[in-house]
C-alpha positions in Angstrom: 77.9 108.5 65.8 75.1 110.6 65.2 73.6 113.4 67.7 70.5 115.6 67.3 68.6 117.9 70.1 65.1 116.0 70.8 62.0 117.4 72.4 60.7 114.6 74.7 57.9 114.3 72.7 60.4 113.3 69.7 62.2 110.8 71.9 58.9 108.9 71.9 58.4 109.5 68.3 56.1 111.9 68.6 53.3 109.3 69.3 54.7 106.8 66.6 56.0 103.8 67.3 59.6 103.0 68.9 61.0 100.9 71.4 64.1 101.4 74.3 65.3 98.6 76.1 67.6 98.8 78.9 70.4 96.1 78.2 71.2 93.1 80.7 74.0 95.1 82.3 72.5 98.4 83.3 71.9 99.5 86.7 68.5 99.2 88.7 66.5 102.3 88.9 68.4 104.5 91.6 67.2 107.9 91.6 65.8 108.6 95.2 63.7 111.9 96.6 66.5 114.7 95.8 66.5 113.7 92.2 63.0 113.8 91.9 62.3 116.9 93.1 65.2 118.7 91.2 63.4 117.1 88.0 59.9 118.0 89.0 61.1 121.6 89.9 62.7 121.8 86.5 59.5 121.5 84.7 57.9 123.7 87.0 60.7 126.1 86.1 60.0 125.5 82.2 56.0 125.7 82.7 56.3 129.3 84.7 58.5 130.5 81.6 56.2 129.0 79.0 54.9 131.4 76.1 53.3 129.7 73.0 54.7 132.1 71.1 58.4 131.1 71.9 58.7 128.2 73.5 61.1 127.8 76.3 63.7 124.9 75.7 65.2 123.4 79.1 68.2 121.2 78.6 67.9 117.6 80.2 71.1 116.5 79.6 72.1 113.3 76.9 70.8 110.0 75.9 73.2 107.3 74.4 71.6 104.8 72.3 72.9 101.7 70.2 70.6 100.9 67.4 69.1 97.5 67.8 67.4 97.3 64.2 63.8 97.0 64.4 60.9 94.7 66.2 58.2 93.3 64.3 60.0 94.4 61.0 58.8 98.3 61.1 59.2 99.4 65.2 62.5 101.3 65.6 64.2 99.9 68.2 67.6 101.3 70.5 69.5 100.1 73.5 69.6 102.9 76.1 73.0 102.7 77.2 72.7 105.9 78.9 70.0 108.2 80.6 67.6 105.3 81.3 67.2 107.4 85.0 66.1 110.8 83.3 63.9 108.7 80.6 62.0 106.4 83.1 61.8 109.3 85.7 60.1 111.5 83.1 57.9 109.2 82.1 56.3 108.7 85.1 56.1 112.3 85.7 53.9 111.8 82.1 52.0 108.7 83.1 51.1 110.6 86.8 49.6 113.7 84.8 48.0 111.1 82.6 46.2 109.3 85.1 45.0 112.9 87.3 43.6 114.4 83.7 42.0 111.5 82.3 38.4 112.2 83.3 38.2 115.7 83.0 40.9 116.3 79.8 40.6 112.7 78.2 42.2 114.1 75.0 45.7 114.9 76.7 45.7 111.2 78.8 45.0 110.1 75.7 48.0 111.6 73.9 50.3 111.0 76.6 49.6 106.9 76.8 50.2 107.0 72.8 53.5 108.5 73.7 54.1 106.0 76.5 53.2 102.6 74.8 52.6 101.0 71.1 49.0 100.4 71.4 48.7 97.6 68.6 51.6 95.7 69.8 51.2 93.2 72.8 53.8 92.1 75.1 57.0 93.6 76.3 56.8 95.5 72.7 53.7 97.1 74.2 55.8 99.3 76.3 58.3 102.3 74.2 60.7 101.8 77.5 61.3 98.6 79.3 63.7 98.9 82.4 65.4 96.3 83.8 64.4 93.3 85.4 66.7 94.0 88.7 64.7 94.5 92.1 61.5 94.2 90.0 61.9 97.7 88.4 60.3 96.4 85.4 57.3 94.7 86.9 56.7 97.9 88.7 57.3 99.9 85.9 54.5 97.9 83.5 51.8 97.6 86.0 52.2 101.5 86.7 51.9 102.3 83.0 48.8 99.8 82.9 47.6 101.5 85.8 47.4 98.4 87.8 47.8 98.0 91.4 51.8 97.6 92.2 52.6 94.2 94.8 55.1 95.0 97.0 59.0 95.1 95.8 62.3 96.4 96.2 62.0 99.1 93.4 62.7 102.9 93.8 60.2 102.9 90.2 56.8 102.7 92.7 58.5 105.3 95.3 59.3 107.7 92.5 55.9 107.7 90.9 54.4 107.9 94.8 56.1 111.0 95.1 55.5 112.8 91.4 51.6 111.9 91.6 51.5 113.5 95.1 53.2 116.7 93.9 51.7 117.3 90.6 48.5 116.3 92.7 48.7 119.2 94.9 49.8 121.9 92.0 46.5 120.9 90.4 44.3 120.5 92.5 45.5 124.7 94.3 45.0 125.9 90.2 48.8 126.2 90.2 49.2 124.3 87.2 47.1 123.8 83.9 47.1 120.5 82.6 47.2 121.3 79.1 50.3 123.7 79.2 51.8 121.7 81.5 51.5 118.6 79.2 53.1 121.1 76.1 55.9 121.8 78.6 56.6 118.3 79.4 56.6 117.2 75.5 57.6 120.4 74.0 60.1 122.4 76.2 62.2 119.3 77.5 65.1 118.8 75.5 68.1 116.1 75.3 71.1 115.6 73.2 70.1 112.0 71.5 73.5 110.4 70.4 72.8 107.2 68.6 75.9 105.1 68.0 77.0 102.4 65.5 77.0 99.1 67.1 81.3 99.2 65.6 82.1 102.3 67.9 83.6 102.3 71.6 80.5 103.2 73.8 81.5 102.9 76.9 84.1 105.4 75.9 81.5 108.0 75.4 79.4 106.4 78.3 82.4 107.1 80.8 82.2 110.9 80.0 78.2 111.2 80.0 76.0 111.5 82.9 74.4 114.7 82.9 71.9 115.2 85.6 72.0 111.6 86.4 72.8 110.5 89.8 76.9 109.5 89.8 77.0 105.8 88.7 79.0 104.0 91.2 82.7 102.2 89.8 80.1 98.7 89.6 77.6 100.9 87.6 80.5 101.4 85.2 82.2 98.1 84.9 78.5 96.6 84.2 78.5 98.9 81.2 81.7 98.6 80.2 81.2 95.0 79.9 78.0 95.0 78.3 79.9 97.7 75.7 82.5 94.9 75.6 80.2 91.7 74.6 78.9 90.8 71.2 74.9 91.1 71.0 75.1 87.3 70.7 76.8 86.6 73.4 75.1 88.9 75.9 72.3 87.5 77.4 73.5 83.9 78.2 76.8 86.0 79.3 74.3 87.9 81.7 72.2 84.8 83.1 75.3 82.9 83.4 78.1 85.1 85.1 77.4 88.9 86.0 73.7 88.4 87.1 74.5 86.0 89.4 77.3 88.3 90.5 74.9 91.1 91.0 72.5 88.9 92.6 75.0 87.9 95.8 76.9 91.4 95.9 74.6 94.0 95.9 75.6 97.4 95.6 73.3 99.0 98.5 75.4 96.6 101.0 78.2 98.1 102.2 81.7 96.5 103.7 83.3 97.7 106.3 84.8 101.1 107.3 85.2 101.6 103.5 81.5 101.8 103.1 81.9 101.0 99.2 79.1 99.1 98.1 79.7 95.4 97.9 80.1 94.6 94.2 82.6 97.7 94.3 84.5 96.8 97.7 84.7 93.0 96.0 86.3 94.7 92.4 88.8 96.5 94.2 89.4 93.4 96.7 90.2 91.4 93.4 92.0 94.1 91.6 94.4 94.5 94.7 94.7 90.6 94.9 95.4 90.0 91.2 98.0 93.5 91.3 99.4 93.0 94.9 98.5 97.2 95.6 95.0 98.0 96.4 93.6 100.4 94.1 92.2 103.8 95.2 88.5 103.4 95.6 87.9 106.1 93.1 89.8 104.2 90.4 88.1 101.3 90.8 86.6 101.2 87.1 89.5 102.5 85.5 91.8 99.8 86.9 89.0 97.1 85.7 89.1 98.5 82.3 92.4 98.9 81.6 93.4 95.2 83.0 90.3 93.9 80.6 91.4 96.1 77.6 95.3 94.4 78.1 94.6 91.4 79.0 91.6 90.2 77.6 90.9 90.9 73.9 89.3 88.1 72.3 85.6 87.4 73.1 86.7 84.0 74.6 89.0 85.0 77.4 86.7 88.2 78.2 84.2 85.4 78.8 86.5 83.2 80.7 87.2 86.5 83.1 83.6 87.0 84.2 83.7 83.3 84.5 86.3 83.8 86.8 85.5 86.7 88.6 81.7 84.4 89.2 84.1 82.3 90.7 85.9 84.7 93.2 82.9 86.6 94.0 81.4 83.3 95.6 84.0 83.2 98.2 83.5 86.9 98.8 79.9 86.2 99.7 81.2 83.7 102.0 83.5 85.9 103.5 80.4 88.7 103.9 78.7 85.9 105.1 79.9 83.0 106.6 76.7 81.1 106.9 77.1 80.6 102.7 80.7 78.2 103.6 79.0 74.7 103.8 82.3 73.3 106.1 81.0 73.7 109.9 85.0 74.3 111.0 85.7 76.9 108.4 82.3 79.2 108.3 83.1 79.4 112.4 86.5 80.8 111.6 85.4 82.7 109.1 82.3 84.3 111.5 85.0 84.9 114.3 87.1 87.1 111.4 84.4 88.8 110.0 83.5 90.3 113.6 87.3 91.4 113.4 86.2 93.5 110.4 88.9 92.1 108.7 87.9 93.7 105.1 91.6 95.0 104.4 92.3 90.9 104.2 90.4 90.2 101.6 92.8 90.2 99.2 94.7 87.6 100.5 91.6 85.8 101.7 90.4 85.3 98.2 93.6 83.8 97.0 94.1 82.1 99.6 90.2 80.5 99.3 90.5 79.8 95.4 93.7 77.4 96.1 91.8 75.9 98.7 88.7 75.0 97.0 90.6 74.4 93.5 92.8 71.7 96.2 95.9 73.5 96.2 96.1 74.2 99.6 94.7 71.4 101.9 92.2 71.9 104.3 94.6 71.5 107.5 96.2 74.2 105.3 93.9 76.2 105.0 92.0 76.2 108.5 95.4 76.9 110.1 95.7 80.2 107.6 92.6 81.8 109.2 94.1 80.9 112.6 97.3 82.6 112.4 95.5 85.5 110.3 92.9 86.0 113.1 96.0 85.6 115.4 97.8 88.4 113.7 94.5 90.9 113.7 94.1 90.1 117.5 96.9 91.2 118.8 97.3 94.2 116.7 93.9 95.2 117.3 94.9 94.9 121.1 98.2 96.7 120.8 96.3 99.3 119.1 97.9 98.7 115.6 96.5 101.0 112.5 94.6 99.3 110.5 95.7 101.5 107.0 99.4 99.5 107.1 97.2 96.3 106.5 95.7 97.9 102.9 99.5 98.1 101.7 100.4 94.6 103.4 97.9 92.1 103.0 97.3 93.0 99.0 101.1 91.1 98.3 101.1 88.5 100.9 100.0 86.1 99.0 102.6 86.1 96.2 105.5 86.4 98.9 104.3 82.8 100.8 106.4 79.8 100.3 103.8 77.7 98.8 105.6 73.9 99.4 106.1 75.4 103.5 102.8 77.5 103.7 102.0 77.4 107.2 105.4 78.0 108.2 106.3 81.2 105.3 102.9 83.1 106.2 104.1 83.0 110.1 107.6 83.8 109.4 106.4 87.0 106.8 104.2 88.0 109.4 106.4 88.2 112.3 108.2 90.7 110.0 104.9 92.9 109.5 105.0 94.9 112.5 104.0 91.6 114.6 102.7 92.7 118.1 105.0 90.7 121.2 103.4 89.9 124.7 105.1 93.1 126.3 103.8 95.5 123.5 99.7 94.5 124.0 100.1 94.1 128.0 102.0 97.5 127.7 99.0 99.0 125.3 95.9 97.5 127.4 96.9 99.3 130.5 95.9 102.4 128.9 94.1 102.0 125.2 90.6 102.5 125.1 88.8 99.4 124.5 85.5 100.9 124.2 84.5 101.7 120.9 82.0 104.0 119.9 80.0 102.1 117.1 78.5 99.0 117.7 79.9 97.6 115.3 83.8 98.4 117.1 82.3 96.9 120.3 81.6 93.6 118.8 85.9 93.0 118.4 85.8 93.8 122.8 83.2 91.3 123.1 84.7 88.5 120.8 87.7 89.3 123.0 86.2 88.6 126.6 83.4 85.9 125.1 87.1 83.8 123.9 88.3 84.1 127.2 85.0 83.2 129.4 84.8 79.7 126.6 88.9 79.2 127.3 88.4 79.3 131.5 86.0 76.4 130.6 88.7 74.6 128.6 88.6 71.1 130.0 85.4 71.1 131.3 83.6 69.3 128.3 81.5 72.8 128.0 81.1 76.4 128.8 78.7 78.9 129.8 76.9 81.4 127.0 74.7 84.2 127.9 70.6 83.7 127.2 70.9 87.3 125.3 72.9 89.2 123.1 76.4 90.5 124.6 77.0 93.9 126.2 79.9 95.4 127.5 79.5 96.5 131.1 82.2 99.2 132.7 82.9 97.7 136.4 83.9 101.4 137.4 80.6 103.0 136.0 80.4 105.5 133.2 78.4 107.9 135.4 80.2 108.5 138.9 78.1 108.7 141.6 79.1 110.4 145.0 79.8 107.1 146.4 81.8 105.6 143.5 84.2 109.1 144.2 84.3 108.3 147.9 85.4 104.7 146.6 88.0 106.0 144.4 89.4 108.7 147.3 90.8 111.8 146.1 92.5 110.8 142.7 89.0 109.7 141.3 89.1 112.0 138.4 92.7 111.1 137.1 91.3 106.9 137.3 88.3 107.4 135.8 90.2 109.4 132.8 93.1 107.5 132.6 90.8 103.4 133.1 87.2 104.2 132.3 87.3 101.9 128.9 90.4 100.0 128.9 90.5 96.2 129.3 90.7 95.6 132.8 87.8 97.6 133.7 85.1 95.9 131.0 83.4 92.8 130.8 80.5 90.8 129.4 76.9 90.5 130.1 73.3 91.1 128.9 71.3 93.8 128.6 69.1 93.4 131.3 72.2 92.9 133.9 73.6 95.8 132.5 70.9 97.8 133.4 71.1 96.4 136.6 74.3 96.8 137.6 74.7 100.3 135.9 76.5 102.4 138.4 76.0 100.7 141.9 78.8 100.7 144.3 81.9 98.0 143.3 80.7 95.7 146.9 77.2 94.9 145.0 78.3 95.0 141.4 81.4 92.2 142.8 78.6 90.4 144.7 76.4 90.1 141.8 79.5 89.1 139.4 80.7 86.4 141.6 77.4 84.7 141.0 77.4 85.5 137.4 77.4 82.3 134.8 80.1 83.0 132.5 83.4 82.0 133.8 85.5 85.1 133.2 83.2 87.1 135.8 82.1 84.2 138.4 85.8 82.9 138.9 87.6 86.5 138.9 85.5 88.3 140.8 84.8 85.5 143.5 88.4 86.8 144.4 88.8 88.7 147.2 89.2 91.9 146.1 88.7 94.9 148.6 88.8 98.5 146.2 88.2 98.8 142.7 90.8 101.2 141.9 93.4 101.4 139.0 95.6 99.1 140.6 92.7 96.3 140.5 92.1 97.4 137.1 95.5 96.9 135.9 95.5 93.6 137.7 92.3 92.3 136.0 94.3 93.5 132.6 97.4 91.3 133.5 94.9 88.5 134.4 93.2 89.1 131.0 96.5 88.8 129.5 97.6 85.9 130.8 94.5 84.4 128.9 95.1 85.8 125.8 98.5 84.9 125.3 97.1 81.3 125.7 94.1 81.7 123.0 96.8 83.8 120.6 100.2 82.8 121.4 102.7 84.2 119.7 103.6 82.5 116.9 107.4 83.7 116.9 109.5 85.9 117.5 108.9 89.1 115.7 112.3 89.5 113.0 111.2 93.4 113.0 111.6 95.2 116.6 108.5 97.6 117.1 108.8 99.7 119.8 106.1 102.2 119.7 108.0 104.0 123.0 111.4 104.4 121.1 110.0 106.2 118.2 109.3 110.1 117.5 106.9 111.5 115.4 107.6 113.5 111.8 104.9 114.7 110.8 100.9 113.8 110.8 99.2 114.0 107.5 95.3 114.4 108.2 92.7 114.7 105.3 95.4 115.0 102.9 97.2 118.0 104.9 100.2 116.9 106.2 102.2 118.7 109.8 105.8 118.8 110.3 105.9 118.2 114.6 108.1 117.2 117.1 106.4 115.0 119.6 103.5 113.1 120.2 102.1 116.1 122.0 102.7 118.0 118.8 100.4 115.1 116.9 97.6 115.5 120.1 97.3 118.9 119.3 97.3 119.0 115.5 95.0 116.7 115.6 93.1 118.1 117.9 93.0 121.4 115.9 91.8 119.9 112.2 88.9 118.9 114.6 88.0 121.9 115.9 87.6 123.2 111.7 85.6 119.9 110.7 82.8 119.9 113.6 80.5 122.5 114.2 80.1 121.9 118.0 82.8 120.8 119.8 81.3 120.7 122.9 79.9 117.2 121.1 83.4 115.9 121.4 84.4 117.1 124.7 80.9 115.2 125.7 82.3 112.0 124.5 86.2 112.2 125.8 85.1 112.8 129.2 88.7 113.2 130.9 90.8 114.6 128.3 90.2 118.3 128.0 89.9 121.1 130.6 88.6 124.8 130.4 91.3 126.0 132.8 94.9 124.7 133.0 96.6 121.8 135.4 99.6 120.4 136.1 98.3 117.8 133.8 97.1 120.2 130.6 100.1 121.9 129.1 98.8 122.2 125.9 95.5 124.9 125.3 94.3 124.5 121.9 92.9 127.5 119.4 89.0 127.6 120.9 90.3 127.5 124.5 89.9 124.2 125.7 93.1 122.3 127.7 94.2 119.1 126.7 95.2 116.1 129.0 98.7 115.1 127.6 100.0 113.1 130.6 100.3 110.1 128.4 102.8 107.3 126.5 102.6 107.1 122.7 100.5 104.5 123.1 98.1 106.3 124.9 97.9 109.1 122.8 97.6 107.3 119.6 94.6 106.3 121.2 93.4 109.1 122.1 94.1 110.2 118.7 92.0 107.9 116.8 89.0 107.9 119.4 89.3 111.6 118.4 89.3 111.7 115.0 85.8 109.0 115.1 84.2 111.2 116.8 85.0 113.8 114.7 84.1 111.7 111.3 87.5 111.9 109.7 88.1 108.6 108.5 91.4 106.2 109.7 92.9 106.0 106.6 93.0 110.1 106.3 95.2 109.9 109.9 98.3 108.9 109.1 102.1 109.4 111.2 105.4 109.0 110.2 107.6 108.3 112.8 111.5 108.1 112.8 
């Protein structure tokens, strides 16, 4: 290894010829607006310091190159393994001055496109840098350079250049900048640590510990260079072409999955990691746990090769469980659409093994159909008994090497009646008082997948159902808003109802937009009225009942009528070998963000969470906006608790109820699930 301090100029040898290619497995060009401008104000940092007669020298931070021989027998040419972000970015910072200069200082636009390109050679060899070809970063890149017009793409490269034109646009044209010192500051006072390495060494050892200035490379970022570290020059192209672009192709990093929000190629790495290790890897360690299994397992060139053969394979059927519309069996992909509403990203694990056996016709297809049944079974009734969702990242990663594989269908039922299986008492228990109202869209979609099943199973037998002409919405029978009337309705405990069965089961159900503007908050006689005549099932043959006051005793009903149709679309499917009895248990102690709380009651966990709250948010009022019902400025019979900025909390409530309330807290405060967690004893 071999490392020397380069003026920019140098890098681009000084207006001689060389040539950087990005290889196959680097990242797209990423930077975005706050990387820009701290470059751009960078240089304007070194041009206000600049004195010809001592130079400034600004540190840019390192660029890691493999030699690559030469081109045409006498061009010097390097694989850019890192810095390719600081290198492109600066050069269209050079090609933007070039072009604003080159009709009244020819001379400098002139110097700065001999330190851009290799004017006798044609082609890609043309060019000193070529980027990528991922979301046209390269196209773009060329037909800036050749001062071309750029067609419309996914690049960040034209958006970059947009924005250093504009700016170095405005500092000329106010006389805030010279072009000629500022083009000496650009070539001259811009300085990087250029380590060239040995095509024998490690690189991605050194790449793992280098990215100075650059914008953090995500754990895909690093496993693409780690494997293209890993490959022989030979191999890596039809490597790329065969496996890992294809890979990047259908998992793209700027996706995201679920609550997680990892980009997809990540979330899919750690989804394979956990399925192949049976423990899900922290989503910081993604990389590291990808390297080391490579390094241990996989030595030889051969069954490195075989691996990214494999993971081509695997990643398939996680773009098929992304998006079910990709499974080509009509049964399946509307199983798999009815999970992937349930956000059922913490399965993934098991759904990948579980998919490779079925298409490699280990598992049959009965088999297999009747998996996703019991596993949307299983997330159904835990979502509607209000089950966390961060025991399923510890569970579902070893389910799959615990299953009886000669009696599958009957082993995953009986290991998941031992996995803190809901029963009928414990959801009809939950549902009269858990919030079923989700804040994100995305959270609402579970509620309507919910009520749309049981509108299609009151048709059962009819040879069809009803669907709505527009998109789903949930509508709140007892209105969000109370008007003076809807209080006369309720009588005098209106306040403790519409706190205690504003969003729970009983009180929601489906429609459109337009009838839920409509029926918004009139009085229960004309919103019943209207729902009698309504087209789905689950409204027209409920509330054709006669049903005099819509109080929380009819709310409670319509839960127990709900029910009574959900334990016919999800029976259980035995009896659970593990008792959970979220009533019989007492907290120990709440961990949130890491902190963890010795208490003594579910009160106690109310309050402290409650409190971390009050540090993390700024306005707190925001909160008390959106949990209309559950705190107080003065004290009731109801509020024994007052928290640290004066507000009373509601704590007439169950467990059940107050994990609820918990984790509707902590969403609206942005802590994430995962960082709430409760031991009980």
């Amino acid at each position: 290894m071999k490392a020397d301090s380069l003026k920019i100029s140098k890098v681009f040898a000084s207006g001689g010829d060389v040539h950087y290619v990005l290889p196959h497995f680097q990242r797209e060009y990423s930077w975005e607006k706050e990387n820009w401008q701290t470059l751009f104000q960078d240089v304007q940092g070194v041009y206000d310091a600049y004195n010809p007669e001592k130079e400034p020298e600004h540190f840019m931070g390192s660029l890691v190159v493999i030699n690559d021989g030469t081109r045409n027998g006498v061009i010097p040419a390097f694989k850019l393994v890192d810095g390719q972000q600081r290198l492109t970015t600066i050069s269209l910072l050079l090609c933007a001055l070039g072009r604003l200069v080159k009709d009244k200082h020819p001379d400098i636009a002139k110097k700065i496109q001999r330190l851009l390109t290799n004017p006798d050679e044609s082609g890609f060899l043309h060019y000193k840098l070529l980027p990528t070809t991922k979301y046209a970063d390269r196209e773009t890149y060329i037909a800036i350079i050749d001062d071309k017009s750029v067609t419309s793409s996914g690049s960040k490269v034209a958006e970059a250049f947009e924005y250093l034109y504009v700016q170095l646009k405005y500092q000329i044209e106010e006389g805030k900048v010279d072009p000629t010192t500022y083009f000496i500051a650009l070539a001259n006072c811009l300085h990087v640590v250029f380590i060239d390495l040995d095509q024998h060494e490690r690189p991605f050892e050194i790449f793992e510990s280098l990215n100075a200035k650059a914008k953090p490379l995500s754990p895909a970022d690093l496993v693409r260079n780690y494997i293209a570290m890993r490959l022989p020059e030979a191999s890596q192209e039809s490597v790329f072409n065969q496996y890992w672009a294809k890979i990047d192709d259908i998992l793209q990093e700027k996706r995201t999955v679920g609550k997680s929000r990892l980009g997809e190629l990540t979330a899919f790495l750690r989804h394979y990691l956990a399925m192949i290790s049976g423990t899900l890897p922290n989503e910081r360690h993604v990389y590291e746990r990808f390297r080391d299994r490579m390094e241990s397992e996989f030595k030889s060139n051969s069954t490195f090769i075989g691996e990214l053969a494999t993971l081509h394979r695997f990643a398939e059927y996680y773009n098929r469980l992304l998006r079910p519309e990709k499974e080509p069996g009509s049964a399946v992909q509307q199983q798999l659409k009815r999970l992937h509403t349930l956000e059922v990203s913490t399965a993934y694990p098991f759904l990948l093994a579980m998919y490779d056996a079925f298409e490699q016709k280990r598992l049959q297809p009965y088999e297999f159909q009747d998996a996703l049944q019991v596993i949307e079974n299983y997330l159904v009734r835990r979502y509607l008994a209000d089950e966390p969702t961060n025991y399923l990242n510890k569970m579902f990663p070893a389910l799959w090497n615990a299953i009886d594989r000669t009696q599958f269908g009957t082993s995953l039922r009986q290991i998941l009646l031992a996995k803190n299986y809901p029963t009928d008492g414990r959801i009809r228990e939950v549902v009269y008082t858990q919030s079923m109202y989700e804040k994100s869209p995305q959270g609402r979609q579970k509620t309507v997948l919910v009520l749309e099943t049981i509108n299609r199973h009151l048709s059962k037998g009819s040879g069809g159902f009803t669907v709505l002409d527009g998109s789903s919405t949930i509508e709140h029978i007892l209105p969000q808003r109370l008007s003076d009337d809807w209080k006369k309705h309720l009588g005098e405990r209106w306040e403790e109802i519409y706190r205690d069965h504003l969003d729970t089961l009983g009180n929601l159900t489906p429609v459109t937009q337009d009838w839920n503007a409509q029926l918004s908050n009139e009085i229960f006689a004309q919103k019943k009225e209207k729902l009698a005549r309504h087209a789905l099932r689950i409204n027209s043959e409920y509330f054709s009942r006669s049903i005099r006051k819509w109080n929380d005793a009819a709310i409670r009903e319509r839960a127990d009528f709900l029910c009574d149709q959900m334990f016919q679309i999800w029976p259980a499917i035995g009896e659970p070998t593990v008792k959970h009895n979220a009533t019989g248990t007492k907290p120990k102690a709440v961990t949130i963000l890491g902190d963890t709380y010795i208490v003594k009651s579910w009160r106690d966990v109310a309050c402290q969470t409650a409190e971390v709250a009050i540090d993390i948010v700024d306005d707190f009022d925001r909160v008390v906006n959106q949990m209309p019902g559950y705190f107080f400025k003065e004290k009731n019979q109801y509020t024994p608790r007052q928290i640290s900025n004066g507000w009373w909390i509601y704590l007439n409530l169950n467990s059940g109820a107050i994990k609820s309330f918990c984790r509707n807290l902590i969403a609206v405060a942005g802590i994430p699930e995962e960082d709430w967690q409760v031991e009980e004893g």
